[in-house]
FIBA-385175 format. One record per residue (C-alpha): x, y, z. Coordinates in pm, whole numbers, padded with zeros to 5 digits, always signed. Layout:
FIBA-385175
XYZ/...
***
This chain:
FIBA-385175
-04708+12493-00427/-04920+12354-00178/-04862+12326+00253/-04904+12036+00513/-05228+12034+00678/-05197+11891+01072/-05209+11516+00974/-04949+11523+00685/-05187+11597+00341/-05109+11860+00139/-05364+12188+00097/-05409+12426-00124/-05217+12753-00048/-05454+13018+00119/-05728+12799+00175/-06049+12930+00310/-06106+12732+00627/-06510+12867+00659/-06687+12630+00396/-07003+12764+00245/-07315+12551+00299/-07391+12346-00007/-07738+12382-00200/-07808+12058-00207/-07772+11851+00177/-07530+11669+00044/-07153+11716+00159/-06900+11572-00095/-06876+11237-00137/-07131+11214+00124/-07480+11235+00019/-07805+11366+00150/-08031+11077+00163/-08392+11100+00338/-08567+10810+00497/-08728+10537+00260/-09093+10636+00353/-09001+10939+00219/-08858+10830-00125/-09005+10863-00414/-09165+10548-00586/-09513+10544-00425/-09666+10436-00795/-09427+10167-00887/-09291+09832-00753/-08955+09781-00845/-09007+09410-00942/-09225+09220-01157/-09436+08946-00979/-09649+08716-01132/-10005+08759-01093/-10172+08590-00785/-10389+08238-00865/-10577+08277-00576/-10756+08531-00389/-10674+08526-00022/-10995+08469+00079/-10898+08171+00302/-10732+08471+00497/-11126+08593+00650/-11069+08927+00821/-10663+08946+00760/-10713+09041+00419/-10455+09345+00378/-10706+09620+00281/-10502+09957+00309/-10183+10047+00109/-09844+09891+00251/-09704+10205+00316/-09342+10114+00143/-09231+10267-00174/-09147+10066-00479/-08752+10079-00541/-08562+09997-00815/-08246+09745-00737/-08041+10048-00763/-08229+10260-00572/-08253+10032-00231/-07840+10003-00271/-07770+10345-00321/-08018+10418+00019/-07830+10149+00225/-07497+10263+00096/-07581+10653+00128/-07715+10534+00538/-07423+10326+00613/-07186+10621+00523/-07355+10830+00833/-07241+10573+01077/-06920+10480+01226/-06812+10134+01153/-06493+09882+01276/-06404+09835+00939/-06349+10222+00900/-06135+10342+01190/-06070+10221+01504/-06390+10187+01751/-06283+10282+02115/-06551+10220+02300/-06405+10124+02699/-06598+09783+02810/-06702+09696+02430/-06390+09551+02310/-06455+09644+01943/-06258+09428+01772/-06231+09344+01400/-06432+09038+01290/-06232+08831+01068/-06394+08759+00739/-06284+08367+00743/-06551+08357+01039/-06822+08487+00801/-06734+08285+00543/-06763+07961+00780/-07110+08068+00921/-07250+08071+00573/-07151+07773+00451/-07505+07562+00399/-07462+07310+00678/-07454+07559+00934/-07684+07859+00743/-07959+07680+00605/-08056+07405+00878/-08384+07438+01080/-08389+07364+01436/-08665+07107+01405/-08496+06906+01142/-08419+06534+01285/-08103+06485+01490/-07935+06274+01203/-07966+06553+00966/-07736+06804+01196/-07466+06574+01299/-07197+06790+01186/-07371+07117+01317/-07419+06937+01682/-07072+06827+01698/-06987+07217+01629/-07163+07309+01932/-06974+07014+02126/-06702+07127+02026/-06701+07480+02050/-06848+07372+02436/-06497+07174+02512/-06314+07460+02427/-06509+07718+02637/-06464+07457+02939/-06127+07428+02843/-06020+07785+02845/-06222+07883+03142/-06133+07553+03336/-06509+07504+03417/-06705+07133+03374/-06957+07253+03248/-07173+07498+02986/-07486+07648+02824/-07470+07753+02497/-07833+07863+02486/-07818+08236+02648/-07837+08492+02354/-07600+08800+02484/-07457+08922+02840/-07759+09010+03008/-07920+08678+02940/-07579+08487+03039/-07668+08685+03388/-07976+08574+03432/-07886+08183+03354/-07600+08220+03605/-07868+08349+03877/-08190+08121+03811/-07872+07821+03820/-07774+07964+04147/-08143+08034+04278/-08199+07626+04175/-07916+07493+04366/-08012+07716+04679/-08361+07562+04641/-08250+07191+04633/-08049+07260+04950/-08354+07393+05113/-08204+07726+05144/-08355+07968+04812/-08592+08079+05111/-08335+08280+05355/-08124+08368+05086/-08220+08638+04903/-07916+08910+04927/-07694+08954+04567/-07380+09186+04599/-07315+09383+04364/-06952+09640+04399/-07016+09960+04299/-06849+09966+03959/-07026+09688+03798/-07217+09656+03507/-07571+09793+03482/-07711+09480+03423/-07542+09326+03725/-07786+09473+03997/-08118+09503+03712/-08068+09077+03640/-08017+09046+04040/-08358+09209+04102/-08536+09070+03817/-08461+08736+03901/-08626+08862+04294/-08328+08905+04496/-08224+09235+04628/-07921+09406+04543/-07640+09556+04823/-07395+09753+04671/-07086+09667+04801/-06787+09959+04828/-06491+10025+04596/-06168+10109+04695/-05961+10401+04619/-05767+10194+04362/-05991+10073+04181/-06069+09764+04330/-06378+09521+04531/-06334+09663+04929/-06297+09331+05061/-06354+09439+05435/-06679+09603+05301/-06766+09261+05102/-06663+09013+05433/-06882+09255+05670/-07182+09239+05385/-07188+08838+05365/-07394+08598+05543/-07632+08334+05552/-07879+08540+05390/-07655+08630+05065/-07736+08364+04750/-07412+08511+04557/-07211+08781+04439/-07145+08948+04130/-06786+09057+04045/-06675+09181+03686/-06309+09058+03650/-06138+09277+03489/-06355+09493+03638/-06496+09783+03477/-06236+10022+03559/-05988+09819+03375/-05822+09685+03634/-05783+09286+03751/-05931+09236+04120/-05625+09132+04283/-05750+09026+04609/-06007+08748+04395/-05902+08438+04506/-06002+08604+04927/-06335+08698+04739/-06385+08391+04631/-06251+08226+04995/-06505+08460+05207/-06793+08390+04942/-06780+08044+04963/-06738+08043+05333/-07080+08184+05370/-07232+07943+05160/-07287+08189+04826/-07203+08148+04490/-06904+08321+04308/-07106+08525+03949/-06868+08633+03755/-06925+08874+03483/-06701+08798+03194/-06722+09080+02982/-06371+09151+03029/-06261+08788+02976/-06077+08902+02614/-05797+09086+02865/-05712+08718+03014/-05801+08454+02776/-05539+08193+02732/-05359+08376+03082/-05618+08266+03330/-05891+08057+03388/-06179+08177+03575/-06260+07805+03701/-05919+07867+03922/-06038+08170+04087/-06285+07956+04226/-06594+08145+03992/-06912+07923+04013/-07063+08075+03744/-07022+08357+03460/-07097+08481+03116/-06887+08513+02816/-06980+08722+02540/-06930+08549+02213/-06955+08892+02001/-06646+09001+02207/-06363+08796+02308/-06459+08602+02030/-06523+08785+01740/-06900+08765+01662/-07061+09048+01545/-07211+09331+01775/-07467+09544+01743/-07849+09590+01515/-07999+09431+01848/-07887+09030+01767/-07813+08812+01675/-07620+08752+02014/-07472+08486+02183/-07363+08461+02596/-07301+08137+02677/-07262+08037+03049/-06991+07838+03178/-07091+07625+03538/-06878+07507+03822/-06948+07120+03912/-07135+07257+04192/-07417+07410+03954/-07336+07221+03635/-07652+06976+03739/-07848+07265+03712/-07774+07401+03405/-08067+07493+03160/-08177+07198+02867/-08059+07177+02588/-07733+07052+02608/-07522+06823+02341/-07408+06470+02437/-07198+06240+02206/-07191+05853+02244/-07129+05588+02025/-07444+05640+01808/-07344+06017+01719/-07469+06373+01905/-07759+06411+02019/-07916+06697+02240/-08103+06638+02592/-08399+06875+02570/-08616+06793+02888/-08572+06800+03264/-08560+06461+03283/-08301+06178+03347/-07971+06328+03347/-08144+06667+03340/-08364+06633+03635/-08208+06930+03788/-08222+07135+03524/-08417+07472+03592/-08601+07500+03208/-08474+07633+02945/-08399+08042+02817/-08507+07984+02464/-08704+07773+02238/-08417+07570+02068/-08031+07566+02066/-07943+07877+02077/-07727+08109+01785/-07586+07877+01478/-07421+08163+01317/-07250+08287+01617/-07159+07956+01745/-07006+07872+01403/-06796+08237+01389/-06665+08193+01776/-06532+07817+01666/-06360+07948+01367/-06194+08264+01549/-06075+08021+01811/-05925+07713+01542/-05732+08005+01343/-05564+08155+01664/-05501+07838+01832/-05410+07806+02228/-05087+08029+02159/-05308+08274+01906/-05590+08317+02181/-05277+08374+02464/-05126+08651+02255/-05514+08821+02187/-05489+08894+02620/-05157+08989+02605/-05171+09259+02244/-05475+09439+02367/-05360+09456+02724/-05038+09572+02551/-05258+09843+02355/-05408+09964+02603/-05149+10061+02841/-04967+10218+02481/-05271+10457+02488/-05267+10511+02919/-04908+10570+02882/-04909+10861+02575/-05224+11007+02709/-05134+11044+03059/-04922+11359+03052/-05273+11550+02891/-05521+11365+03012/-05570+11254+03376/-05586+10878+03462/-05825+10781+03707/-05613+10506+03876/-05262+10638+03770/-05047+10368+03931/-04945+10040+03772/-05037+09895+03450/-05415+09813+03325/-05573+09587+03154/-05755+09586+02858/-05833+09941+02879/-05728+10318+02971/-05988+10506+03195/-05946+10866+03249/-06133+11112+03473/-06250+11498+03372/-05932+11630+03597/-05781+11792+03377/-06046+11922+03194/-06135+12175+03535/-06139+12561+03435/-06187+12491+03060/-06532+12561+03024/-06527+12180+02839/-06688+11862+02948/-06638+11524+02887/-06975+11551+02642/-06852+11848+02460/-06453+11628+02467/-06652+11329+02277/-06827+11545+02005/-06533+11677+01915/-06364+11367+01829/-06641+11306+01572/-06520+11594+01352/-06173+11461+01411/-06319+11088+01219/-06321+10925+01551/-06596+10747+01751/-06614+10879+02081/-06516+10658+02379/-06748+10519+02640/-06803+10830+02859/-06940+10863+03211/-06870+10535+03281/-06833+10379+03474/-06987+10609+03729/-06756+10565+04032/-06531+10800+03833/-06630+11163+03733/-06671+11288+03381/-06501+10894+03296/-06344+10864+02923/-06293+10497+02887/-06103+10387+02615/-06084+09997+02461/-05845+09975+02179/-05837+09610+02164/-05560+09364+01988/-05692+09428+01645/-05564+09802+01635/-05181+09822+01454/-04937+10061+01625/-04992+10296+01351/-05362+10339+01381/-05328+10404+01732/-05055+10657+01710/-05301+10786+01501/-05601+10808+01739/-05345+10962+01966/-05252+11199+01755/-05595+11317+01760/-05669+11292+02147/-05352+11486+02195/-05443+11769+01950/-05793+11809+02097/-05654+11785+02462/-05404+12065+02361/-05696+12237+02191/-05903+12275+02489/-05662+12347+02741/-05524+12634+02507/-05901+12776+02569/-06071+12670+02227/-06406+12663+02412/-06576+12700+02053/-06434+12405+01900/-06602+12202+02156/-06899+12346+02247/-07049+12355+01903/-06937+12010+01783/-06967+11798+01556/-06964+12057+01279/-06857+11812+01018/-07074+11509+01104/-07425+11461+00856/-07610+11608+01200/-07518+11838+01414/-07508+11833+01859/-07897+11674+01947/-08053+11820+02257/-07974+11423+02421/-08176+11509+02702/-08459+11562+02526/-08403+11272+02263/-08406+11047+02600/-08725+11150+02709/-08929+11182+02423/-08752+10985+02178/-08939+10983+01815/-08945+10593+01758/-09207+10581+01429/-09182+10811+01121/-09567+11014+01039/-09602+11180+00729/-09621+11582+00740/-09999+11657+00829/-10182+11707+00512/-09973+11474+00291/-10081+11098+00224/-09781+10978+00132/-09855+10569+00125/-10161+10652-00024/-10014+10778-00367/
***
């Protein structure tokens, strides 16, 4: 006869909770799997090439003359490595990814499908313009219906991920304040406290300085700090709405009012834009100028460091400036304005060589024709729906940092009531790793202490949130029962154990050496 363990499976009667270390790394199901320079296979090749008719010798001094340094693998071999690796990592398509400011979502698989078909996969950017109608009238498209749901004239298509959107939006802005004459006096961004990172970093790298500008104690922009902070010398501002905290900046349309009245520019960081899609168009707020990230509100892939895509819609006051290239359609077909010429006279470069991200364009398009105007409406209102689920069956444990009235698109909780546990948010986080849970986005953002931000997004079903609530609820229980060793030693369960994170910051090991005295590519 066997029991009911805590999440409804049955155990075996008297089971020994202490597990004995296993003999061999491997845990399971889950293997023990070393990196590839370390495989075996140093000897082989694990295909058959034909031999070479010519010698290289047209190559002079690049002639290869030391081994590789990659083993030969087998077909089965490579799989079973990049099957055994992706089993040590968390992944959408296993559980739900909570990550606060990420919006995590599941990427539809009729996207992927669309961005491999061979129009769209197999084109080169310096094939001739009547060889890529269709793929050009993609990007026109896809550019009429990010001006149509952000109720902006105008857009680039060519920034490759948030950060770069950012610094479009500024080098538009610092081109429009050097046509007026006025780039020299102007040289003040503001920046509220809880913004993204890469607010204030693509305000000084672009050369203006950065003033913070206050918070309030609910959450929101400190508009008497803002109206005291702007003046003739301030080029723009930089406002995340929904800002970082989760919340919608209430008071935006009087941000926008006093920015404009000083003669600035309105940045908006649109990060957040999957919480009002198809509810509200930035253009209305009177936003000159912000980012949208195409891997979030619309589906693209994240992550592995790109491809990305952060396209940057313009108000008519700094469409003229936008950076080349840009589609236009007449009666002979599409075709793409490249220089700063003509109708692009005004144009301050360009942020790339070509036209930006095919593949990502081509997902975003798809994810937007399968939801449709009422589809992309009903993506705002289920994760804003999700979220508050979450803020609303946490908030009796856990403590919310802005406790009245609903949020947006995500819960954010402070390390209240975690005080006299001997447990921080850190040691909160690596215990939901042996629970099968990625940890949320912690310690941020930083205006709120020990911060546990959590993003469930629309794609999460009311079951597999009750059960990532199930699990936050357990844990909290756990650690305000006094279960300080749960905690502090965690993960237990995960293929590596707690890493000293301070030290992995510092002195972070980015190349693999053989062990002295072996020479391993050598074999």
């Amino acid at each position: 006869m066997s029991t009911m363990n805590t999440v409804g499976r049955p155990t075996a009667p008297n089971a020994v909770q202490s597990k004995p270390a296993t003999l061999t790394g491997a845990r399971g199901l889950l293997q023990d799997e070393h990196l590839i320079f370390e495989s075996d296979g140093w000897g082989k090749t694990g295909v058959d090439l034909p031999e070479p008719t010519t010698d290289g010798s047209d190559l002079g001094d690049l002639v290869r003359k030391d081994p590789i340094g990659l083993p030969g693998l087998s077909e089965p071999e490579t799989m079973r490595h990049y099957v055994r690796l992706s089993q040590k990592n968390h992944a959408i398509d296993l559980a739900i990814y909570p990550l606060g400011s990420c919006t995590m979502k599941h990427n539809p698989r009729l996207n992927e499908k669309m961005a491999r078909l061979p129009g769209f996969s197999d084109i080169h950017p310096l094939q001739p313009i009547s060889t890529v109608q269709g793929a050009l009238e993609l990007m026109d498209t896809l550019s009429h219906w990010l001006k149509t749901l952000t109720g902006m004239p105008a857009v680039a298509l060519s920034p490759k991920a948030g950060a770069h959107g950012e610094l479009c939006g500024l080098m538009a802005i610092r081109a429009a304040h050097e046509a007026s004459g006025e780039h020299v006096k102007r040289r003040k961004v503001l920046v509220p406290t809880s913004a993204h990172g890469t607010n204030p970093a693509t305000a000084a790298f672009v050369g203006y300085t950065v003033v913070e500008v206050a918070q309030t104690d609910d959450g929101r922009v400190d508009v008497a700090d803002l109206a005291s902070k702007l003046g003739d010398d301030v080029a723009a501002i930089m406002v995340t709405n929904p800002n970082t905290c989760g919340l919608f900046e209430r008071d935006i349309l009087e941000i926008s009012r006093l920015t404009h009245e000083a003669g600035a520019y309105f940045y908006c960081d649109g990060a957040n834009f999957n919480a009002i899609v198809g509810r509200v168009r930035p253009g209305d707020l009177g936003v000159d100028a912000m980012h949208i990230n195409l891997h979030k509100t619309f589906s693209t892939p994240h992550g592995g460091g790109g491809p990305g895509a952060g396209p940057v819609v313009l108000s008519a006051a700094l469409a003229p400036f936008a950076p080349a290239p840009w589609v236009v359609h007449d009666d002979n077909g599409y075709s793409l304005i490249e220089r700063e010429e003509g109708d692009a006279a005004q144009a301050f470069g360009r942020l790339c060589a070509f036209q930006g991200q095919m593949g990502m364009y081509t997902r975003a398009l798809s994810y937007m024709m399968s939801h449709g105007s009422d589809g992309l409406r009903q993506v705002a209102e289920d994760a804003v729906l999700n979220a508050n689920y979450i803020k609303a069956r946490l908030s009796d444990l856990m403590s919310p940092a802005f406790p009245d009235g609903p949020c947006m698109h995500e819960a954010l909780f402070d390390d209240e009531w975690l005080k006299g546990t001997d447990i921080t948010t850190l040691d909160f986080a690596k215990a939901m790793i042996d629970e099968g849970f990625h940890p949320m986005t912690m310690y941020f953002p930083l205006v709120v202490h020990g911060a546990m931000l959590i993003e469930p997004t629309e794609t999460e079903s009311k079951q597999e949130l009750d059960r990532f609530i199930h699990a936050m609820r357990a844990l909290a229980g756990a650690a305000k029962a006094g279960d300080v060793d749960r905690f502090k030693g965690a993960p237990f369960h995960a293929p590596l154990k707690r890493l000293d994170e301070t030290r992995a910051a510092r002195s972070p090991v980015l190349r693999w050496t053989a062990p002295q005295g072996t020479n391993i590519a050598a074999e």
